[in-house]
Structures are given as C-alpha cells and as structure tokens.
VOVEXVO-189620 format. One record per residue (C-alpha): residue number from 1; residue in three letters; x, y, z. Coordinates in pm, 1 decimal. Layout:
% residues N
SITE seq type        X        Y        Z
SITE NUM  ALA        X        Y        Z
...
//
This chain:
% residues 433
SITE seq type        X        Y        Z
SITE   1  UNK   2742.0   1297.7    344.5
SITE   2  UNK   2640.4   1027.5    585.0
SITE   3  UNK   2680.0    899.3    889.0
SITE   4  UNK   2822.9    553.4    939.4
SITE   5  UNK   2679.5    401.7   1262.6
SITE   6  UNK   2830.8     60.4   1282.5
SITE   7  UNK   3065.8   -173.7   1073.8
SITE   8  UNK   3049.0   -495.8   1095.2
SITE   9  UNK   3389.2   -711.8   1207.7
SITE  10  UNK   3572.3   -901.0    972.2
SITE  11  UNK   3391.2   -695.6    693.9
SITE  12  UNK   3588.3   -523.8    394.3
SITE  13  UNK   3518.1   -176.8    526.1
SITE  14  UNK   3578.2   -294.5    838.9
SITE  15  UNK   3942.1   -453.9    687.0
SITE  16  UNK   3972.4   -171.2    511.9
SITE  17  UNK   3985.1     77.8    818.7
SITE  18  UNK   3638.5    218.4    828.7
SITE  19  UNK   3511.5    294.8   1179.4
SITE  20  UNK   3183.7    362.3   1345.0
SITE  21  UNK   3117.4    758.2   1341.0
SITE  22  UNK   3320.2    834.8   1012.7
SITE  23  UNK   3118.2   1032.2    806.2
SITE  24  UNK   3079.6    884.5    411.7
SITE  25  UNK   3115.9   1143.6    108.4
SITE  26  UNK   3153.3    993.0   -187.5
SITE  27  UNK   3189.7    631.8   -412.3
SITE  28  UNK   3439.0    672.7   -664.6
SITE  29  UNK   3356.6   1101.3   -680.3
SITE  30  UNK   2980.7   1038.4   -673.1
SITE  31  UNK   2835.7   1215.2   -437.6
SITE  32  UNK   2630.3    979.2   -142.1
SITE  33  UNK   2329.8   1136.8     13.4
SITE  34  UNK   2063.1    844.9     69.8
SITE  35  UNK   2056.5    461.4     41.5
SITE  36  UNK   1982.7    496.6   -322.0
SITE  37  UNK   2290.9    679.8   -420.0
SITE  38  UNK   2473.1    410.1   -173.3
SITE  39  UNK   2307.8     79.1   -369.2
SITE  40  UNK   2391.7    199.6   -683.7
SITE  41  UNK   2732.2    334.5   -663.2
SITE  42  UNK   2842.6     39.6   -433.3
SITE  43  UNK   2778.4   -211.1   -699.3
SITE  44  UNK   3092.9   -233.7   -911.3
SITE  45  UNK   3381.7   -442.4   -826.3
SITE  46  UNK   3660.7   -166.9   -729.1
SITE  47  UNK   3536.4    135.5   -504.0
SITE  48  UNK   3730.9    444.6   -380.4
SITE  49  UNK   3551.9    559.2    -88.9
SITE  50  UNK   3623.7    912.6     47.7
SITE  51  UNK   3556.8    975.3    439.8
SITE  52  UNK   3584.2   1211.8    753.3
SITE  53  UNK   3698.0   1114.9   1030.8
SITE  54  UNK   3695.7   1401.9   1299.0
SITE  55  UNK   3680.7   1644.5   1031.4
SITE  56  UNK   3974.3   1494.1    900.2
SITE  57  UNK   3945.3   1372.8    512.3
SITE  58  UNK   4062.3   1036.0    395.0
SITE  59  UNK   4020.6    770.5    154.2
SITE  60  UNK   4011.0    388.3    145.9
SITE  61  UNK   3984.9    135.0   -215.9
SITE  62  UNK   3744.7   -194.0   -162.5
SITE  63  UNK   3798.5   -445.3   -384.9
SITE  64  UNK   3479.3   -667.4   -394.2
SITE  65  UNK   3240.8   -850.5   -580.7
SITE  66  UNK   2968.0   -646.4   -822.0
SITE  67  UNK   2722.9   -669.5   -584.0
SITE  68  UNK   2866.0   -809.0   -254.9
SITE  69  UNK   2845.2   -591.4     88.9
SITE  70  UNK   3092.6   -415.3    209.9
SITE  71  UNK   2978.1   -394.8    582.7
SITE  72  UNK   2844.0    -31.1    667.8
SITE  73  UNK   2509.2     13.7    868.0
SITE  74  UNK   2395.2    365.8    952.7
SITE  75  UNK   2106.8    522.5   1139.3
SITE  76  UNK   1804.6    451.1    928.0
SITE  77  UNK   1702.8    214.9    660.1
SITE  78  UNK   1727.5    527.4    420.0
SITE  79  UNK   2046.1    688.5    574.2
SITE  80  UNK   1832.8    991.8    535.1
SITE  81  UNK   1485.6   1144.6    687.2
SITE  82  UNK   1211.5   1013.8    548.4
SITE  83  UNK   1041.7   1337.2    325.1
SITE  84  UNK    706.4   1431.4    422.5
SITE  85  UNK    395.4   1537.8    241.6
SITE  86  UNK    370.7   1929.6    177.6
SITE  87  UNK     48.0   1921.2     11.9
SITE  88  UNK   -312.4   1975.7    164.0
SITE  89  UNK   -494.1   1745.3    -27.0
SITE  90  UNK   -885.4   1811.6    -17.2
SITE  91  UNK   -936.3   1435.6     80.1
SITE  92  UNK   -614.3   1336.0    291.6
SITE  93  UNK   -704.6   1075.5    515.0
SITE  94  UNK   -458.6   1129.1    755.3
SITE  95  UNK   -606.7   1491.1    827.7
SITE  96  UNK   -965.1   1299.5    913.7
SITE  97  UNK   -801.4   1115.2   1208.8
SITE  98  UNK   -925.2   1153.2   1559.3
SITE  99  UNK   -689.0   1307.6   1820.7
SITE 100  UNK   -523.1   1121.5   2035.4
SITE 101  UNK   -371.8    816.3   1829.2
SITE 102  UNK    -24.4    751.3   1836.0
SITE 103  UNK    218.0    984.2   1687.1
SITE 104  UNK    358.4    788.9   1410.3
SITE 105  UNK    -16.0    746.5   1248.1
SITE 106  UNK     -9.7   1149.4   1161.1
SITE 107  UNK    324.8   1169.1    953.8
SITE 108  UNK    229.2   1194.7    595.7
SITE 109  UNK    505.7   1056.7    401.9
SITE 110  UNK    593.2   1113.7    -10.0
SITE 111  UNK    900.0   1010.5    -12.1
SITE 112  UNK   1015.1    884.9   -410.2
SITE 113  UNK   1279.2    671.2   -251.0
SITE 114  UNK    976.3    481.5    -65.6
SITE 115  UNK    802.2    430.5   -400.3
SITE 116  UNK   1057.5    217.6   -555.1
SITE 117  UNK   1186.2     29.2   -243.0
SITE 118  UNK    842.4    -53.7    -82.9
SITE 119  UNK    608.8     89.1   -367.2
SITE 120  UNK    434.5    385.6   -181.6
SITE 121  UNK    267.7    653.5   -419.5
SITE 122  UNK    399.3    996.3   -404.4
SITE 123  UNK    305.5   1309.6   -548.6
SITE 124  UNK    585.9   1446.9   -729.7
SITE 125  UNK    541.9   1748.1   -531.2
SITE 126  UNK    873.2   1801.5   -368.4
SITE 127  UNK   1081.9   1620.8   -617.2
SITE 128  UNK   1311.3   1861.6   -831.4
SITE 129  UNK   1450.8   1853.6  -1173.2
SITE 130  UNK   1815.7   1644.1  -1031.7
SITE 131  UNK   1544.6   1379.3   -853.7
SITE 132  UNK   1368.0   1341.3  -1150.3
SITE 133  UNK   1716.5   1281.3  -1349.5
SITE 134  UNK   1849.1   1031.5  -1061.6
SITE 135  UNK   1564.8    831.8  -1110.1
SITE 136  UNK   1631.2    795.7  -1520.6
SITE 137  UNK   2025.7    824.1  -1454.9
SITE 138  UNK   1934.2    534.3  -1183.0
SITE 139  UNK   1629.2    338.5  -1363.2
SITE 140  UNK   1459.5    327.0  -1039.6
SITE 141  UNK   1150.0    155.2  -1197.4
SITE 142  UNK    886.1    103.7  -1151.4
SITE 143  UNK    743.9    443.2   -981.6
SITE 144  UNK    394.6    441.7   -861.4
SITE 145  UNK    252.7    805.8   -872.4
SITE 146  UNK    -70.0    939.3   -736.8
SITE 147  UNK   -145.6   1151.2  -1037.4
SITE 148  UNK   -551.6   1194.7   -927.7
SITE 149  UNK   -600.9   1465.5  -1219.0
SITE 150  UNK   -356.8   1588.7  -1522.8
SITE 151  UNK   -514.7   1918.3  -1508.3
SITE 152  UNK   -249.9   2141.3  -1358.0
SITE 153  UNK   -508.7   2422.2  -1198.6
SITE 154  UNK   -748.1   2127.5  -1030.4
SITE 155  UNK   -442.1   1939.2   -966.1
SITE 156  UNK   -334.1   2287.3   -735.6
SITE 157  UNK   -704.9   2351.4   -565.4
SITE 158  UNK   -735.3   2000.3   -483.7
SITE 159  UNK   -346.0   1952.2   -351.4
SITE 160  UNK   -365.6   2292.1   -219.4
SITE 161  UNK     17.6   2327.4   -324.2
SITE 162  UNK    179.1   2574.3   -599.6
SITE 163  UNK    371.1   2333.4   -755.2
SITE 164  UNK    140.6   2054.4   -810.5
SITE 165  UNK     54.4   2135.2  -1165.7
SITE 166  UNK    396.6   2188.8  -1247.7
SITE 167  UNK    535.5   1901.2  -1183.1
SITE 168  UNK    302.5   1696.3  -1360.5
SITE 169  UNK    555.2   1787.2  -1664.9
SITE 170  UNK    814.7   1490.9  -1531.2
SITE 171  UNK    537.2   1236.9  -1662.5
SITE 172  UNK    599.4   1251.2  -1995.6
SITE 173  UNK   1018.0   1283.9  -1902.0
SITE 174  UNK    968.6    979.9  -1670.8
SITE 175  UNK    791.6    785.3  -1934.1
SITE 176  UNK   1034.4    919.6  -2279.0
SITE 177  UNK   1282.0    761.9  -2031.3
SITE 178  UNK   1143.6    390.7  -2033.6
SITE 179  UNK   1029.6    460.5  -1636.6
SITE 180  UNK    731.7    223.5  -1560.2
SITE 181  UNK    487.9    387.9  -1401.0
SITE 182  UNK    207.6    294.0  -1148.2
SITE 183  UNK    -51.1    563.0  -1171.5
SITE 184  UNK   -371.4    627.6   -891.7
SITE 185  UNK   -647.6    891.2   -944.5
SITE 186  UNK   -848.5    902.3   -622.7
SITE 187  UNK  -1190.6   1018.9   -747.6
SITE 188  UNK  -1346.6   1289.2   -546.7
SITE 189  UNK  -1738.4   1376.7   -605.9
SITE 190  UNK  -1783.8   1680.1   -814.4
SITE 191  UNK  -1400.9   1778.8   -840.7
SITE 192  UNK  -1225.1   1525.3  -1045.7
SITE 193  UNK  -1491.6   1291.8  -1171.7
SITE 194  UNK  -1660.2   1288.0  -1491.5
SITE 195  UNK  -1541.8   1538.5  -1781.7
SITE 196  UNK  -1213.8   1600.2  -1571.5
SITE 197  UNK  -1160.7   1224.9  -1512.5
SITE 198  UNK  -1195.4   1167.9  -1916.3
SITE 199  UNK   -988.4   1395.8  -1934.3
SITE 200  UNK   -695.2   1242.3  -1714.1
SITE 201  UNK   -753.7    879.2  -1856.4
SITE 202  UNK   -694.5   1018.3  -2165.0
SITE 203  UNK   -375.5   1202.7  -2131.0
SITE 204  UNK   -243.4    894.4  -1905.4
SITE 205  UNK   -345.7    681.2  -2182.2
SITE 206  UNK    -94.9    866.4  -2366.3
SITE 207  UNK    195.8    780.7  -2222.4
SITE 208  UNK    166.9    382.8  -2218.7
SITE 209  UNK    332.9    133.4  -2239.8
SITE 210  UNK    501.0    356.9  -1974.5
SITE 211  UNK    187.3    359.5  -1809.3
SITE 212  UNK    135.2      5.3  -1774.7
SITE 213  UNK   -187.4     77.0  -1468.5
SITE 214  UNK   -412.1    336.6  -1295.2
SITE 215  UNK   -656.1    247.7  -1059.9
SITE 216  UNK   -956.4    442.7   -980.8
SITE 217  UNK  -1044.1    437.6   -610.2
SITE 218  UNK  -1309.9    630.9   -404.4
SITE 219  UNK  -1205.7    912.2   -158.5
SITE 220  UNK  -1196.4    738.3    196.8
SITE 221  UNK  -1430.8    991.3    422.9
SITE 222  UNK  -1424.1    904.7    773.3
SITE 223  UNK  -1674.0   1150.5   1062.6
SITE 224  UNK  -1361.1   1360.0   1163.2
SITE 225  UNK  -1346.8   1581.1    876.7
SITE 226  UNK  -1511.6   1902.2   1072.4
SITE 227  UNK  -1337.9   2207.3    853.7
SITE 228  UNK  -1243.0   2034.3    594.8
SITE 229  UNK  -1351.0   2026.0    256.0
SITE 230  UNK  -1706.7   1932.0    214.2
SITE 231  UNK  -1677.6   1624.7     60.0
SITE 232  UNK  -1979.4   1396.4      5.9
SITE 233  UNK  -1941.4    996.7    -91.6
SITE 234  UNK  -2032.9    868.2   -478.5
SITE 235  UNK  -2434.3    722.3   -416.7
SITE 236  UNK  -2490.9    363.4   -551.7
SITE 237  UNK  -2591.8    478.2   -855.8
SITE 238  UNK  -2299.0    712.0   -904.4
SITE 239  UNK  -2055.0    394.3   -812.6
SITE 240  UNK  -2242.1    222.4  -1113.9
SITE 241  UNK  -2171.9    522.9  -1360.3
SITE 242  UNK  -1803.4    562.5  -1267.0
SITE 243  UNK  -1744.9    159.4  -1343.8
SITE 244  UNK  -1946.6    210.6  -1679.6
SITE 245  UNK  -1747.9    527.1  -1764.0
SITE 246  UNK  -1386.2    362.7  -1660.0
SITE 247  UNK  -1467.5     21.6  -1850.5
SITE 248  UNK  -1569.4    230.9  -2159.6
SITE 249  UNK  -1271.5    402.2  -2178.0
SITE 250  UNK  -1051.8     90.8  -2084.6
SITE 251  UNK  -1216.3   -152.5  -2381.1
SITE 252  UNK  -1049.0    118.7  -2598.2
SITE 253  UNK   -736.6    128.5  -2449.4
SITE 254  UNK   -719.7   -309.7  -2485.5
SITE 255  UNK   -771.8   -284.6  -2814.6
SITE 256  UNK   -496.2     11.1  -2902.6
SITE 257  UNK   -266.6    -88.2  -2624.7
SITE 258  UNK   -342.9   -458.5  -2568.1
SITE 259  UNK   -418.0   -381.5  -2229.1
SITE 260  UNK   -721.9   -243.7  -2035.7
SITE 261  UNK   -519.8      0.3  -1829.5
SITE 262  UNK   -708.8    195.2  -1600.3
SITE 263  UNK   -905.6     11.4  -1335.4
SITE 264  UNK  -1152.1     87.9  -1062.5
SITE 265  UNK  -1117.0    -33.6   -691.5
SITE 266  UNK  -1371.7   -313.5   -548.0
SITE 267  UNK  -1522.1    -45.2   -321.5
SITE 268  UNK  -1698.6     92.7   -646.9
SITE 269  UNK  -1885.5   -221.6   -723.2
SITE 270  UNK  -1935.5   -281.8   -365.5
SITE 271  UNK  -2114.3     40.2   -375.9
SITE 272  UNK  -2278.0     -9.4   -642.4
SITE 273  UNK  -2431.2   -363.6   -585.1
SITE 274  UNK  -2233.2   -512.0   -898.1
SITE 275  UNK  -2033.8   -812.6   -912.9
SITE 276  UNK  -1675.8   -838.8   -929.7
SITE 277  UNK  -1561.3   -871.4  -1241.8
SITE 278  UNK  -1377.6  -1242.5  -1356.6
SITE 279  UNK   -984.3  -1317.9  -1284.7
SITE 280  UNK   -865.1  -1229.6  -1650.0
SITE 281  UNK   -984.0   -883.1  -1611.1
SITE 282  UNK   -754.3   -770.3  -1377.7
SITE 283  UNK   -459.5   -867.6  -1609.8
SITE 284  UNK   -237.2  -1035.4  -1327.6
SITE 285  UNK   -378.2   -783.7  -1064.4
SITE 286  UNK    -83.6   -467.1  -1137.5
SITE 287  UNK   -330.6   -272.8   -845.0
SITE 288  UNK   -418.8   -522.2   -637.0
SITE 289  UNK   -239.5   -295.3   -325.2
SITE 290  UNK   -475.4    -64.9   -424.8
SITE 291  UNK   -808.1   -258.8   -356.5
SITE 292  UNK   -836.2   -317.6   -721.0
SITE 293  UNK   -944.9   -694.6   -744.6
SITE 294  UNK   -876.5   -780.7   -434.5
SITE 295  UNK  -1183.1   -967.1   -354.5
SITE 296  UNK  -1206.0  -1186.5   -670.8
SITE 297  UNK   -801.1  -1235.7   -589.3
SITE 298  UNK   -896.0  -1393.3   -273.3
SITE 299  UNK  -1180.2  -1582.4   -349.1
SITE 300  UNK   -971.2  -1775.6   -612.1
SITE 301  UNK   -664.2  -1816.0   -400.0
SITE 302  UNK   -885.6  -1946.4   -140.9
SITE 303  UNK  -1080.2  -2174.2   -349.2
SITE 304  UNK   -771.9  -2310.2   -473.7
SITE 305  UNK   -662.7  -2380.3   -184.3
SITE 306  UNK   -969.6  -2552.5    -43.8
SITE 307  UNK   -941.6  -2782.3   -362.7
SITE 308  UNK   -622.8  -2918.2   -283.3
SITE 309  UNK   -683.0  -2964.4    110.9
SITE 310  UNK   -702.4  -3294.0    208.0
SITE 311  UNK  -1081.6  -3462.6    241.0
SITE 312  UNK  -1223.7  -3446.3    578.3
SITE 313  UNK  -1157.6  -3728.2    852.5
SITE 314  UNK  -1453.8  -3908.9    934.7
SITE 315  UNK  -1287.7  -3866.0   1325.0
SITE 316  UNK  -1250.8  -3539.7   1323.0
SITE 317  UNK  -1451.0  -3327.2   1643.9
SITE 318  UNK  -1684.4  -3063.7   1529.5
SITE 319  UNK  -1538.0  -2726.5   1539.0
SITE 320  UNK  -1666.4  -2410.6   1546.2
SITE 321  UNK  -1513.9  -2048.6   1469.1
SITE 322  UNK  -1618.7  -1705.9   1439.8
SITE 323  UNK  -1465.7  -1478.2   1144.8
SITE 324  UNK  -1482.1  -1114.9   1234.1
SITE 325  UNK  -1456.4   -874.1    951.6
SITE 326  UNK  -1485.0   -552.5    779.9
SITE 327  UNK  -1827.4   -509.9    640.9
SITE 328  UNK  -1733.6   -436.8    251.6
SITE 329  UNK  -1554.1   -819.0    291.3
SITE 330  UNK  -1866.3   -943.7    428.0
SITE 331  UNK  -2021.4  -1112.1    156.6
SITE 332  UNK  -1659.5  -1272.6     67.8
SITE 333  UNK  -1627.0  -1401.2    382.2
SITE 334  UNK  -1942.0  -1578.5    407.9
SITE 335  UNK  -1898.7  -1727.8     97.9
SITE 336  UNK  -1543.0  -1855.2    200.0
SITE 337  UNK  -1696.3  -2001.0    499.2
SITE 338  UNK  -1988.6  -2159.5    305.0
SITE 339  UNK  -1747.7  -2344.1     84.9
SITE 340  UNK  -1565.9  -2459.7    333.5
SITE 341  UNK  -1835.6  -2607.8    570.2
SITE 342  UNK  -1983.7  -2786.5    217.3
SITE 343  UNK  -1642.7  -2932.6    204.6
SITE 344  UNK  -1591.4  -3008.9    591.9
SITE 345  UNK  -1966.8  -3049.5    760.6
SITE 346  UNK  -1806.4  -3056.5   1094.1
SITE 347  UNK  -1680.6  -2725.2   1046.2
SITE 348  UNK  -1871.7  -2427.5   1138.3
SITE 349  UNK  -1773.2  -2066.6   1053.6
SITE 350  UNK  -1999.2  -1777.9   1186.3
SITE 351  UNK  -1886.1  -1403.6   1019.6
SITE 352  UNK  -1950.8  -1121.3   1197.5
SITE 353  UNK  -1930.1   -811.2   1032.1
SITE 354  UNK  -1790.8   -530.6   1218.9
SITE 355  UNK  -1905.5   -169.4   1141.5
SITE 356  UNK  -1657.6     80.2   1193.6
SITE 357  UNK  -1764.4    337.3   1489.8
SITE 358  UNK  -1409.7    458.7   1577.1
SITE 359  UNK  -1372.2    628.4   1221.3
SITE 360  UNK  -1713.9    659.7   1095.7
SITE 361  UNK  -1971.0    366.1    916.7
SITE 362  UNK  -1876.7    483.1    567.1
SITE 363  UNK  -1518.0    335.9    634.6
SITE 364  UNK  -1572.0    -31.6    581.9
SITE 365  UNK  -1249.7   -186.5    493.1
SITE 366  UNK  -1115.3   -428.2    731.8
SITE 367  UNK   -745.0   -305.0    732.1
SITE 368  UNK   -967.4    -11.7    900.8
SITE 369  UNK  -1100.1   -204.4   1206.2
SITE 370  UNK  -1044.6   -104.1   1567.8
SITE 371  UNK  -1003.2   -365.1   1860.9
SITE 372  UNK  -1202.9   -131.1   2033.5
SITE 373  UNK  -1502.6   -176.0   1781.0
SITE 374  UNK  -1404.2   -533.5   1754.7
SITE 375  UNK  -1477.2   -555.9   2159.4
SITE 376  UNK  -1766.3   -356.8   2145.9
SITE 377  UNK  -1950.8   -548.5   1873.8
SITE 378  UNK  -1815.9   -925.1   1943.9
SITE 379  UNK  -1878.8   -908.7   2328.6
SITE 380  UNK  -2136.7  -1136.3   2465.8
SITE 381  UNK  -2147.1  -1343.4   2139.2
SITE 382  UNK  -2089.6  -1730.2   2149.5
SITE 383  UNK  -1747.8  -1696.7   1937.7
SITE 384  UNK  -1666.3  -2102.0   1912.9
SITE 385  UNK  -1312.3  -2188.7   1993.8
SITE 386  UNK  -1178.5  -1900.8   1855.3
SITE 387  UNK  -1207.3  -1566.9   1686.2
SITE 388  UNK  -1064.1  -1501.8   1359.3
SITE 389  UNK   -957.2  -1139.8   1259.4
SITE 390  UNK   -766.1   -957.9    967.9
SITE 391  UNK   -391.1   -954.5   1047.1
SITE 392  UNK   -417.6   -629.4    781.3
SITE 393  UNK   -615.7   -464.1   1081.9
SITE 394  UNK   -198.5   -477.3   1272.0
SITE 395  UNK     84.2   -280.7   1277.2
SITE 396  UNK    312.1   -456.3   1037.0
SITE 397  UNK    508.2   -706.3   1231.9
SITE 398  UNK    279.6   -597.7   1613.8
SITE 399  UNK    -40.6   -721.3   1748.7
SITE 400  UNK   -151.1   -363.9   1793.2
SITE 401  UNK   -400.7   -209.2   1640.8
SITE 402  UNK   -496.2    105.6   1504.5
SITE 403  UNK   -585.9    223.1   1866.2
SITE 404  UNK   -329.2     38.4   2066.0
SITE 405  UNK   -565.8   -213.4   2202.1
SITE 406  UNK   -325.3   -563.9   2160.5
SITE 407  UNK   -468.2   -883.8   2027.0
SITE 408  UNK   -366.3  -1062.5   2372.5
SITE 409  UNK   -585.0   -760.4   2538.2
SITE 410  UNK   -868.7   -825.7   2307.7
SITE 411  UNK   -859.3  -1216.3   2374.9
SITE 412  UNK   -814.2  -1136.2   2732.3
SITE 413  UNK  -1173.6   -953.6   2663.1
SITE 414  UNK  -1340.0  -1163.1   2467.8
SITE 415  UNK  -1257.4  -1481.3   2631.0
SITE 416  UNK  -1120.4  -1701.2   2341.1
SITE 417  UNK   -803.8  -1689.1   2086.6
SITE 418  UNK   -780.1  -1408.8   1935.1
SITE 419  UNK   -598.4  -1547.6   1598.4
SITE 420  UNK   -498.6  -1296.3   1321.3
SITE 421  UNK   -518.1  -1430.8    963.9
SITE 422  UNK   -463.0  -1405.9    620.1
SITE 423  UNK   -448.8  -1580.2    293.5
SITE 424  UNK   -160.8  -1765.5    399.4
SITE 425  UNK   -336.8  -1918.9    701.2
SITE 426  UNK   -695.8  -1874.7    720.6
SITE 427  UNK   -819.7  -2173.5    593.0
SITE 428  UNK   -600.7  -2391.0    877.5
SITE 429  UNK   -712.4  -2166.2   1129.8
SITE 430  UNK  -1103.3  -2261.6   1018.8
SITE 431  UNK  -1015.9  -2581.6   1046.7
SITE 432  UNK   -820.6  -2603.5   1353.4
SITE 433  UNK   -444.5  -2740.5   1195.6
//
C-alpha cells in the first residue's frame, strides 16, 4: 500500500475519481509496494485499481494506452524508503568520512530498486528469496552487483554480515534467469587479492554471458579510518601484478567467451606507472562508471572533438585559463591542454593539480576534491581569465561541494570565474565560446 500525494487535473485517475491522500493497494490483484511494482503493473491497457479512502475500500477501471500515465504522484521517486546498507564492510568509504559533513553524505544506500533505475551496485544482502523472484518475474535487467569475493566465509569477515555468503546463491538464479549482470570486486590488500581473487574471476567467469563485466578497482583509503580495519594501499609494484594477473585471466575468457570480461580500474595503472591500455580494449567501456577506462575514454572524446573544432581566427585575443584537477587526471589534463594550445597558439591552459588534504593524499580522484583544498592550493596563483574545475567534484544538479563551500563562494575567493566542466563543455570553456 501507498500513499497517493497528488493527481494531476484532467488526468485519467484524476477522471476516474482518484484523490490526493487515497491510499493505493493493488493493479488488477497485484499487490503495489514500490515504484517497480507500480511501472510494471500499470502498463497494460485496462487496469482495476483498488483504493482506501479514509479506511474505506473502493475500486476504480482505467482504460488507457499500454504504456501511457495515468496521473498519480506520491511522496518519493520510489514511493518507498530508500533501503540502507546493513553490512560493515572492512573498506566502506562512507565509514572513513570526517565528522561534521552534511547528513545526507553518511546514508549508505543498497537499495536493488536503485540498481536498475540509476545503476547503483548493491550487495544482495538484504534482498530475500520474493526480491530475487520479482526481479526474474519483472526482468529488471541489467543488475549491477558488488560481488568483491565468491567465497561465502571471506565474503562474511569482510562484509561483517551473516548473510553475505548466503546470498551469493541468487547469482547463479539471477543468471539461469537471463538477468544481465554488472559485477565489481573491490580488491583489498591481503584479503581478497591473489589466490582468492582467482578464485572469484573464475567462478564469475562461470556464469557469462550473464556476466557480461566485472571491474577490478582498488579500496579507496582516506586518513579517517582510526579503528577501522587496518588496511594498507596496493604499492606500485603490487598495482603492476594485479593488471598482469587480471589481463591473464581475461585473454582466456576472450577467447572462450569472445569477450575479455573482467577489467581493472585506471587507478591500477596509475599506480603502477603503466599506460592505459588502447580504446578496443575496453569493449565499448561496460565499467566506465566504475573508473574503468575512463581516462583513455576522455582523451579520445576530447581529441575528437578538437579535430572537428573549427581552425583558429587569426583575430582572435590571447586567452589564458587555469584547469584545476585531481592529481590521478593530471597527466590527462596536461595532455588535453597541450593539444589544444598546438591547435590554438593563442590559447594557454595552465593545470594545477590539487592534492587532496580534506580526505587524505592517497585519495586522488577529482570527483573527490574539496573547494576548501581547491582555495587553499589555487590562492595567490595568476589563474588567467578563469578557473576551470570538475563539475563531478558537485552535488548532482548544485554548485556545492563535498564540504558545502559553493562555486560562487570559491570565485568570490579566488577572484575569477569559477566555471565547472566536463566533456560536454570543456574544450569551449578553454577557448572562451
């Protein structure tokens, strides 16, 4: 049952009878509990809806097409709380937050309903048996799952939660049941790397083409992780031997499965000092949320783009820019800003790298960065005419970051534009369009 917060006039429900505060039950007899159940059952051309209104039961018929609206809005986007995270994972990054950030940064969220509408990983933890069956009944696909070991009694010590083993049975279920399935192993040093992560890329192996990807990605440790598990980052060297022992084991799975399956973040070769591997590696980029080719994903979009720009005006003023950044996108960005001053002379872009002292200097993502840090660091400098950050470093949709510092604050600060950017509009921004 729930709650129906507004109707919209001149809508079918709303032609139909339906009012603000009834309470929904059912689409012909199937039970409603979430915006799933609601999407699914909705789409069919005749409905029987079953209501309260005032504890009072009645029903209205909607005649409509398959998958036209009918007019309902209730409180949230899920009609339902969003279900946290009951696990302790050894390496949650949430628990190696400072105090004192906003409220919303500490909810932990593994919600399956999240996975398929805005592809979140979850843990399978608190799903039961009837959730797994939804999602075949449903064919909510695909699923992406952060699986990080199939070996039920690590899988329990490092999610510090009973079931955890358990429920890696609805794998092979989800999988038998044509369910694609986006897979994540965060690699941890000495817990789930080298016999036991064999040991997972095999057994995931074994359930493709269900499996269609698995990334590999390096716990994020920030300085805030006093009493917590003692956790200690992959050395260079180690980086190397986790990208030799992941591209072993995917060459075989290309040649059985046609497909390279499992692949290991950027930060690894980063780490390591290697370069990023070629576009067709990443097979279309099925991680790419997941920091798995990002970098050579930019670079070509980029260069792309700087191919079919128009050739620079013999007119045009000289400009110059600084391009603040995370430090493991350093060496991208200076070689996006080399191409493009070979390309436009008058054009000058100055990175800055900005090390991360707000969650610790091994956190060098810039979807990471502070405006706090970014003050600190960029104060002082000769910037140009403006000042170039990652938009990923936001709230989605705000100019706030992590620590509440606004982008007008930090301009205010700084002295120039503050300009977020992105792939869609970095390039004009260097140039000044």
């Amino acid at each position: 049952m729930v709650r129906i917060t507004k109707v919209d006039p001149g809508s079918r429900a709303d032609r139909a009878g339906v009012r603000a505060g009834d309470d929904l039950l059912s689409i012909n007899g199937e039970e409603i509990r979430d915006v799933l159940d609601y999407r699914f059952y909705l789409a069919d051309k005749k409905i029987d809806l079953a209501l309260l209104r005032d504890g009072t039961p009645y029903t209205v018929t909607v005649k409509k097409g398959t998958y036209d609206d009918i007019g309902l809005d209730f409180a949230t986007p899920l009609m339902d709380e969003k279900q946290s995270c009951r696990n302790k994972c050894v390496f949650c990054f949430i628990d190696q937050l400072p105090k004192g950030m906003r409220k919303s940064l500490y909810f932990k969220d593994d919600d399956s309903r999240l996975s398929f509408l805005h592809g979140n990983y979850i843990t399978l933890t608190n799903m039961t048996e009837r959730d797994i069956d939804r999602i075949i009944k449903m064919r909510f696909s695909p699923i992406n799952v952060s699986v990080h070991t199939t070996n039920p009694e690590l899988r329990v010590r490092m999610m510090k939660n009973k079931r955890a083993g358990a429920v890696l049975a609805y794998l092979p279920k989800l999988a038998a049941s044509g369910i694609e399935l986006h897979c994540q192993i965060v690699l941890c040093r000495g817990l789930n790397d080298g016999a036991e992560l064999d040991r997972t890329m095999r057994d995931l192996a074994a359930l493709a083409p269900a499996v269609d990807s698995v990334s590999v990605v390096p716990a994020g440790l920030t300085d805030h992780r006093n009493g917590l598990y003692p956790l200690t980052p992959f050395t260079p060297d180690e980086c190397a031997a986790v990208i030799a022992q992941v591209d072993a084991f995917a060459s075989e799975c290309l040649a059985k499965h046609g497909s390279r399956l499992f692949f290991c973040a950027d930060e690894f070769y980063l780490s390591a000092g290697l370069p990023i591997p070629d576009e067709d590696y990443y097979e279309g980029y099925p991680q790419l949320e997941n920091g798995v080719g990002m970098i050579r994903s930019a670079l070509e979009d980029f260069t792309a783009e700087l191919d079919a720009a128009p050739p620079p005006s013999p007119d045009a003023a000289p400009r110059t820019v600084t391009l603040a950044t995370g430090v493991a996108a350093e060496g991208l960005m200076r070689e996006l800003a080399r191409m493009t001053h070979e390309k436009y002379p008058r054009v000058s872009v100055n990175v800055r790298a900005i090390k991360n002292d707000f969650f610790g200097h091994s956190v060098t993502v810039s979807g990471l960065l502070t405006g706090q840090d970014l003050k600190r660091q960029l104060a002082g400098l000769d910037l140009g005419a403006a000042c170039l950050i990652p938009s990923s470093a936001l709230r989605a949709g705000e100019d706030v970051f992590l620590d509440d510092m606004t982008v007008s604050d930090l301009s205010s600060a700084l002295g120039v534009p503050v300009i977020p950017t992105d792939e869609s509009n970095l390039l004009s921004e260097m140039l000044g369009e």
